[in-house]
C-alpha angles and dihedrals in degrees: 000000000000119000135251091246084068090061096041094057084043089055096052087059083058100053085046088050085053103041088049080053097051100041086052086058107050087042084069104040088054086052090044089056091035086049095060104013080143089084094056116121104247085219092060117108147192091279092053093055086043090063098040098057097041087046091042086050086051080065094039100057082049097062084040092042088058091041101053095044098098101040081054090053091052090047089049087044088043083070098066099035135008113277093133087129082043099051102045090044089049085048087045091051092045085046097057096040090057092047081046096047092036088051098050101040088036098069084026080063105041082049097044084052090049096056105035114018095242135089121233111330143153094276082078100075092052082089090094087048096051123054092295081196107053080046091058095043089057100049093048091056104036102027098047094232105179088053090057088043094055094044094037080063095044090054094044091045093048092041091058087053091061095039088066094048094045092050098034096091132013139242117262115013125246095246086061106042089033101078098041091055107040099120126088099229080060098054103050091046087057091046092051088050103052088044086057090043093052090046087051094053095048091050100043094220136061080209131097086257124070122227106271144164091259095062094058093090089100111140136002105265102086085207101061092046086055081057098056105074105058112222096278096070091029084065091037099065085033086067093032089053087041089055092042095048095044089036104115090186103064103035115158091355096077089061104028115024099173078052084220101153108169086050087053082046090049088051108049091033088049089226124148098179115079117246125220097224127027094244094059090082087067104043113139124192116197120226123242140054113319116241132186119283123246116251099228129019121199113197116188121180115188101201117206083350119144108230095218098108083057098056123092097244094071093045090120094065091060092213115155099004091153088062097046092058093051088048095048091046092040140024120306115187109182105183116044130175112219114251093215143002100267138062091236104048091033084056081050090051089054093039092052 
């Protein structure tokens, strides 16, 4: 029968796998905020990074603590017989997954951010929705994908290198920590002590709440809070709201389990007189004199369109003559920022 001291060097190839995790991790959130540090709030200060980057480590142990679950179990397993070839080759693989998945969802994510404001969410997944072609297509084209893809595979190759080197020894030998920690007394208190430790990571917190998407409102800039989930939970509560929105089994009842509706429209509307219709919650009234009302209103929305044919310059083609009437007897705005993200709701921004 193997010895406790076994375990004990296995398991400090797995601390050196997590800390590797979570150091990954922090290193990116720390690019993420220094990529667009544009976006932070002047009036943020040294407190409110402070509580981002410990929140955001709360997050981080969490993804190490996952990846490094199994290796635990073989080092735990390594105690009793000799794994010791297995255990280091299953640390080296979950390294390298985690270099290979960090890697992928962590440019997904800085680009995501770059386009809609927003990290991972379930608006990822409408790409099966959309013309996945004409997606692809973009992001081939504008996004260099075969570059990211070349250095995305130097990174994880090199990566893997230092992964084996990292994991191949522990910390501290077993002559010198042999001798402190022979009794059994000893033993069992450390072994308490790194089962706590492993419960605490996976949960993210030592406290009676986990760390969760709710608890992210943890200063006032709205930027620094994005930062504070890394792309594995981004993508985490992405695939949890997607399953939520398209689930036919729950409805109503995932937003509103007590399915009181005119309660949810009291309190977004911040209304505490019942209303006769629904509609009545959102009612808007527009400031200024009233006016009569035209009789007709012709709304065109050149999507992706270019507006030369509409400058002066080009009136002798007499391209699009019709167009330039309406726009001289009504309202022509040339240059227009999108509402949303999408065709549909940005058409809704401009209706409204």
């Amino acid at each position: 029968m193997r010895s406790w001291n076994s375990f004990f060097i296995q398991f400090q190839k797995d601390v050196k796998l997590w800390i590797f995790c979570v150091a990954f991790l922090m290193l990116y959130r720390l690019i993420f905020i220094a990529s667009y540090h544009q976006k932070i709030n002047p009036s943020s200060g040294f407190s409110d990074f402070a509580k981002v980057l410990s929140y955001g480590f709360c997050f981080d142990i969490m993804v190490a603590g996952y990846f490094i679950l199994i290796p635990f179990l073989m080092s735990v397993a390594n105690g009793f017989i000799d794994l010791r070839k297995a255990a280091d080759r299953v640390r080296v693989i979950f390294g390298v997954v985690f270099i290979s998945a960090f890697i992928i969802l962590g440019i997904v994510n800085h680009g995501f951010f770059g386009e809609f404001d927003e990290p991972l969410n379930a608006f990822l997944f409408q790409v099966y929705f959309d013309d996945t072609k004409a997606v692809f297509s973009t992001l081939w084209q504008e996004y260099h994908l075969l570059r990211a893809i070349l250095l995305s595979a130097g990174v994880i190759v090199l990566g893997g290198y230092f992964i084996r080197r990292i994991v191949k020894n522990e910390f501290i030998p077993e002559k010198i920590f042999a001798p402190r920690i022979s009794s059994l007394p000893r033993k069992i208190g450390i072994s308490v002590l790194i089962l706590v430790s492993l419960v605490v990571s996976l949960r993210g917190s030592a406290g009676t709440r986990p760390a969760k998407l709710r608890y992210i409102d943890k200063t006032n800039d709205e930027f620094l809070n994005k930062s504070i989930m890394n792309p594995f939970h981004a993508l985490r509560y992405a695939i949890i709201d997607y399953t939520t929105m398209t689930s036919s089994m729950k409805g109503i009842n995932a937003y509103l389990p007590d399915r009181d509706i005119v309660k949810a429209a009291k309190d977004v509307a911040s209304i505490s007189e019942p209303c006769g219709n629904l509609d009545d919650y959102f009612v808007k009234h527009a400031q200024g004199p009233a006016s009569s009302p035209p009789r007709h209103l012709v709304l065109i929305i050149g999507e992706s369109y270019n507006t030369w044919p509409l400058l002066e310059k080009y009136t002798s083609l007499h391209l699009m003559d019709n167009s330039k009437e309406f726009a001289r007897n009504g309202i022509f705005v040339e240059n227009f920022l999108p509402g949303s993200s999408a065709t549909m709701s940005s058409l809704g921004v401009i209706l409204t």
